[in-house]
Structures are given as structure tokens and as C-alpha cells.
ZATOR-320640 format. One record per atom (N, C-alpha, C): x, y, z; residue in one letter. Coordinates in pm, whole numbers, padded with zeros to 5 digits, always signed. Atoms other than C-alpha are relative to their C-alpha. Layout:
<atoms>
XYZa ...
</atoms>
This chain:
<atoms>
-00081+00028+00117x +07387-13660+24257x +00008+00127-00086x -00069-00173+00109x +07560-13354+24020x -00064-00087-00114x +00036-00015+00180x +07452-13272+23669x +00070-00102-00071x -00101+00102+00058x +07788-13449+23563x -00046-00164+00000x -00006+00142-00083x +07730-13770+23765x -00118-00039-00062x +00122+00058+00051x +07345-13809+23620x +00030+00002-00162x -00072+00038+00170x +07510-13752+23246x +00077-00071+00007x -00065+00124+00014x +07779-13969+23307x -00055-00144+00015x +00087+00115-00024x +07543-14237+23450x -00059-00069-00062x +00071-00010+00134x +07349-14225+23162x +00063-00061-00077x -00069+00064+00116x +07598-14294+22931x +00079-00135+00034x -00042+00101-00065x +07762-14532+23165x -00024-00146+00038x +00086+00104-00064x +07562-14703+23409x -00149+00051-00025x +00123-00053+00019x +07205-14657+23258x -00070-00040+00135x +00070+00044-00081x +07072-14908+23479x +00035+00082+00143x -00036-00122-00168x +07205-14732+23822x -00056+00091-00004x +00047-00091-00042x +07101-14455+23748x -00178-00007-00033x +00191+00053+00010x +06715-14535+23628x -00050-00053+00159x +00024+00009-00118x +06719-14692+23958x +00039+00072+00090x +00004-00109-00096x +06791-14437+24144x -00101+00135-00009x +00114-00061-00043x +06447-14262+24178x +00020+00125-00005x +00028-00202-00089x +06553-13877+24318x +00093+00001-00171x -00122-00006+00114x +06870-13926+23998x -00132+00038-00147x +00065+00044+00150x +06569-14056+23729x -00103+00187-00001x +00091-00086-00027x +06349-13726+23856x +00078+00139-00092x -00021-00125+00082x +06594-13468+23651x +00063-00022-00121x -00062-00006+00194x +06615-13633+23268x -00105+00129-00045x +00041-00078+00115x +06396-13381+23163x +00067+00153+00010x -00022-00098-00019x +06558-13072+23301x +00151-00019-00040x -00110+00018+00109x +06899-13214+23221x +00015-00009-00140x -00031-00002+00102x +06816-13310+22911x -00020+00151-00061x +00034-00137+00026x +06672-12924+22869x +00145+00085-00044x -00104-00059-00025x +07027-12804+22933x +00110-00046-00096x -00093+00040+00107x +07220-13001+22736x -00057+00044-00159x +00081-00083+00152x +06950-12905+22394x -00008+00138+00035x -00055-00085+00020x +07036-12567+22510x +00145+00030-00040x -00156-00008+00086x +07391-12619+22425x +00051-00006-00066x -00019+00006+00155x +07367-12766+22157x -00083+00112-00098x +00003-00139+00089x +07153-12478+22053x +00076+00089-00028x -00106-00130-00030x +07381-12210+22178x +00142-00056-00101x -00092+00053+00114x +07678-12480+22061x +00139+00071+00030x -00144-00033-00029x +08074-12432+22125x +00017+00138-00107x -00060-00141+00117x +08086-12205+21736x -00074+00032+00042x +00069-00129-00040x +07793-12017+21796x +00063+00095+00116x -00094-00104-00106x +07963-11916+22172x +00108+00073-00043x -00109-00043+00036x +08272-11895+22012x -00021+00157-00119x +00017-00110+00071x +08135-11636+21748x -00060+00126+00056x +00046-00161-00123x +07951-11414+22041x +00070+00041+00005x -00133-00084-00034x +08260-11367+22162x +00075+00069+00013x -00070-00084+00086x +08433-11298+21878x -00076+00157-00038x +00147-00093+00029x +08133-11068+21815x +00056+00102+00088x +00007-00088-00103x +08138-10904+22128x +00157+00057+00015x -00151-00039+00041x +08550-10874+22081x +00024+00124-00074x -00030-00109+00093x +08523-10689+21799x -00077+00105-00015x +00121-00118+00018x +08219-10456+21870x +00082+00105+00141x -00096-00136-00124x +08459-10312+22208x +00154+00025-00039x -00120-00076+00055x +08776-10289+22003x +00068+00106-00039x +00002-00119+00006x +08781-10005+21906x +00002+00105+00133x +00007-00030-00098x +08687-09864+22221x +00152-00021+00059x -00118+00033-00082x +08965-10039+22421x +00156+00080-00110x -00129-00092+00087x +09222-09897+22127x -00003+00149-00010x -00023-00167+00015x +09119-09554+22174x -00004+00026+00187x -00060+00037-00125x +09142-09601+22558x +00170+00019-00002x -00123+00046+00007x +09464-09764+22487x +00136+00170-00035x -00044-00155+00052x +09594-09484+22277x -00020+00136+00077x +00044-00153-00044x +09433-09168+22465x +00138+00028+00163x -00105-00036-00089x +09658-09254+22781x +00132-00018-00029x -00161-00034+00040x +09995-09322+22602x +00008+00134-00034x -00060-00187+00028x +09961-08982+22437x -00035+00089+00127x +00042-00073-00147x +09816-08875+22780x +00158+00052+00028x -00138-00027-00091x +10171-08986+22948x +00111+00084-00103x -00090-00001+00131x +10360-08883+22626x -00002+00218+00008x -00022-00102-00014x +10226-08515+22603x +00015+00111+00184x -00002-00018-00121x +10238-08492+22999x +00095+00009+00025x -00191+00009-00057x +10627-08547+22999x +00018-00057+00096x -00040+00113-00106x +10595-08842+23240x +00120-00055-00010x -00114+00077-00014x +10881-09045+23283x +00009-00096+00118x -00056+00055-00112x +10987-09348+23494x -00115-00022+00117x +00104+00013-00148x +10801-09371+23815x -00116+00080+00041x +00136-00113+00019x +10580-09063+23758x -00111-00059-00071x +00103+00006+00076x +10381-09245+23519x -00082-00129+00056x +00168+00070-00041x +10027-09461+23584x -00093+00011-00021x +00188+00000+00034x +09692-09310+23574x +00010+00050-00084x +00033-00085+00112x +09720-09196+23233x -00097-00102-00024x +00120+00071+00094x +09523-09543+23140x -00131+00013+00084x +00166-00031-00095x +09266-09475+23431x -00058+00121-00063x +00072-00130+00068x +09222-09103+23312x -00029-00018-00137x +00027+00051+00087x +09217-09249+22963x -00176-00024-00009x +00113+00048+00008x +08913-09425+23044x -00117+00041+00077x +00091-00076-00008x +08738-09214+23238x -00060+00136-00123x +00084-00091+00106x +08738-08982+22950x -00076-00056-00122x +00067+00099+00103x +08633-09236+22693x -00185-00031+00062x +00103+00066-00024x +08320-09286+22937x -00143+00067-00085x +00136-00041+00024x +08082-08993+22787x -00008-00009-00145x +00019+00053+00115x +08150-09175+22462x -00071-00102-00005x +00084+00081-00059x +08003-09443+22631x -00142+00066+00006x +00209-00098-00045x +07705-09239+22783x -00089+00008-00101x +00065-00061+00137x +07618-09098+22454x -00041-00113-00083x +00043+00134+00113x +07634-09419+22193x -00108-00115+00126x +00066+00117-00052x +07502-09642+22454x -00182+00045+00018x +00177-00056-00025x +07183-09373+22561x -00056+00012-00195x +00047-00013+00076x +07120-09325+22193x -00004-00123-00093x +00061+00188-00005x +07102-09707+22126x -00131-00053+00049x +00113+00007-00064x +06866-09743+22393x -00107+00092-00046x +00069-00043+00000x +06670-09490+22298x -00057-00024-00172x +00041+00041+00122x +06646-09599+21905x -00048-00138+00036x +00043+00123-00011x +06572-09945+22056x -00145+00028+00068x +00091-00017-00092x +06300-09815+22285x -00076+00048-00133x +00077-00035+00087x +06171-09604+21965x +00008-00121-00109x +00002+00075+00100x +06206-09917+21765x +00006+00019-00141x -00043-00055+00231x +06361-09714+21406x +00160-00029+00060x -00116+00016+00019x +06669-09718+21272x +00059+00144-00021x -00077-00179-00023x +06891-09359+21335x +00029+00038-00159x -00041+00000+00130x +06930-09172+20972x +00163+00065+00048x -00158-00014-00003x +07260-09091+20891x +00060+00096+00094x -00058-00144-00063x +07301-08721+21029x -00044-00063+00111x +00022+00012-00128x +07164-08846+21336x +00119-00087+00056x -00128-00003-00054x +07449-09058+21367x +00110+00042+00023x -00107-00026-00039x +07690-08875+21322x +00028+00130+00045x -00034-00097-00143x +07598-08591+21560x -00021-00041+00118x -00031+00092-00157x +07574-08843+21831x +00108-00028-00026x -00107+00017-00014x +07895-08972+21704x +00057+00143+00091x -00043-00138-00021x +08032-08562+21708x +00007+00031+00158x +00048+00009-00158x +07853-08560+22063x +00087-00061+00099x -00025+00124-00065x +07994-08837+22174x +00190+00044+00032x -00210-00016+00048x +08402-08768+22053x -00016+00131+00066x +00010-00130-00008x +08344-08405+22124x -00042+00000+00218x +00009-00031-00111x +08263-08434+22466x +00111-00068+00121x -00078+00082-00115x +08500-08730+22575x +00151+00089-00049x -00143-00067+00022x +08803-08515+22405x +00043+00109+00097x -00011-00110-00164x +08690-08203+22682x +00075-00094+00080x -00047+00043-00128x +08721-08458+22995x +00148-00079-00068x -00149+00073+00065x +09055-08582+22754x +00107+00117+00081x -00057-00116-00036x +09161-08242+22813x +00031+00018+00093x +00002-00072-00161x +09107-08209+23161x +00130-00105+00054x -00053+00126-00023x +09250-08532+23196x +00195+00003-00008x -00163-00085+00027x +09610-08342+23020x +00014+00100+00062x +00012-00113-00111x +09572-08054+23245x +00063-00071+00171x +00001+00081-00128x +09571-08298+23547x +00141-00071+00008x -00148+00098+00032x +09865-08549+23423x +00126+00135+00002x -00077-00041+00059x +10045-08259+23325x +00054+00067+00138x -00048-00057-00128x +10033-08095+23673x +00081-00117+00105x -00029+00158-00086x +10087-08447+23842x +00134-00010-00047x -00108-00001+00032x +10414-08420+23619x +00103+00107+00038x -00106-00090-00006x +10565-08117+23701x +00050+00013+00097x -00086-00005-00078x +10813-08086+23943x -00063+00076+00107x +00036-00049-00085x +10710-07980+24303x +00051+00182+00029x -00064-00082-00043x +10736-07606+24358x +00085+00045+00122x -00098+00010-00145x +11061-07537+24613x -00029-00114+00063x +00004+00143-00121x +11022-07926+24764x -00141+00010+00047x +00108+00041-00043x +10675-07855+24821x -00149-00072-00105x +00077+00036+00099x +10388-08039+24691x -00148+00013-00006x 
</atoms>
């Protein structure tokens, strides 16, 4: 018998399921699961979510942004254009690297970062994913230009 089928039973057919022996053997682990839900709870999930939404927003909008102006100062057009949002986001990653290792590593040292320290990991962080940005317009830009004499 499913999770469902021993909660529906319950509310249903008590008696059926009480008599059913192997069914009666998981109220306590069902009920476990369900008083985790109601801990956790539809708003609480719903506010992770949102949580977790708005803590990679940013991110995804400078993603977003880095490969339009990618294709934009690349002089793509039409059918030429694509991996600007892949190269986008590979350059966004050692913005990643950086905030995420110096998270971990204030979590591991259990303090809180003073100011300047954030914001030469920020510096770090922008400053290094704008290089592989670069490379990234170097690359698009060649990927754009017209084959020399038909060859490519």
C-alpha cells in the first residue's frame, strides 16, 4: 500500500486500514512526514523559493545582459548569432568561484567579512569575470567576421 493509499485510508476507511497489519506498521513514519510538512508548510516552501529567486537574480540578469551586449558589440546578425548566452555564462562563472569560495570560507571561519573585505572579493570577483568577458568578445567577434576569401 502507497503513502497516499495509507493517508487516504485513514481518513476514509479507518477501520480497513487498522486491519491491515503491514498498512497499520507505517502511522508513525507517515505521520513523521506529514509533521514535516506542516513544518516546512506550502508558505514557508513558497518563501525559499522566492528566497532562493531573488538571491540568483541578479546573477541570471547580468548573464542575461553580458551576452546581448556580447552579440550586440560582436556585430552578429541573423543566423550568426547563439553562444553569446553560453559565453555569457561561462564568464559570469569566476564570479561564481570567488563569492561562493569566500562564503565558504567565512562559513568555515565562522565571522562575518568586514566591509573592505567584501568588496575586494566583490572587485575580484567582477574584475576577473569581465577578463574571460573579454575573451569571450574577442571570440564572438571572430566567430562574426566574415570568412577570409571563402575560407574558414
Amino acid at each position: 500500500m502507497t503513502f497516499s493509499e495509507r493517508i487516504g485510508g485513514a481518513l476514509v476507511r479507518p477501520r480497513a486500514l487498522l486491519s491491515d497489519g503491514a498498512a497499520a506498521r507505517h502511522g508513525v513514519s507517515d505521520v513523521a512526514v506529514l509533521l514535516a510538512l506542516r513544518v516546512v508548510g506550502p508558505a514557508a516552501l513558497l518563501r525559499g523559493v522566492v528566497q532562493a529567486v531573488q538571491s540568483i537574480l541578479p546573477d541570471l540578469l547580468g548573464i542575461l545582459l553580458g551576452g546581448m551586449l556580447l552579440g550586440l558589440l560582436a556585430g552578429k546578425r541573423g543566423a550568426g548569432r547563439g553562444r553569446e548566452q553560453e559565453m555569457a555564462a561561462y564568464a559570469w562563472l569566476p564570479y561564481l568561484a570567488v563569492t561562493l569560495a569566500k562564503a565558504l570560507l567565512d562559513t568555515a571561519l565562522q565571522r562575518l567579512p568586514s566591509r573592505a573585505e567584501e568588496l575586494a572579493t566583490t572587485a575580484l570577483a567582477l574584475g576577473w569575470s569581465a577578463l574571460v568577458w573579454g575573451i569571450a568578445l574577442v571570440e564572438a567577434r571572430r566567430e562574426a567576421a566574415p570568412a577570409a576569401g571563402g575560407a574558414s
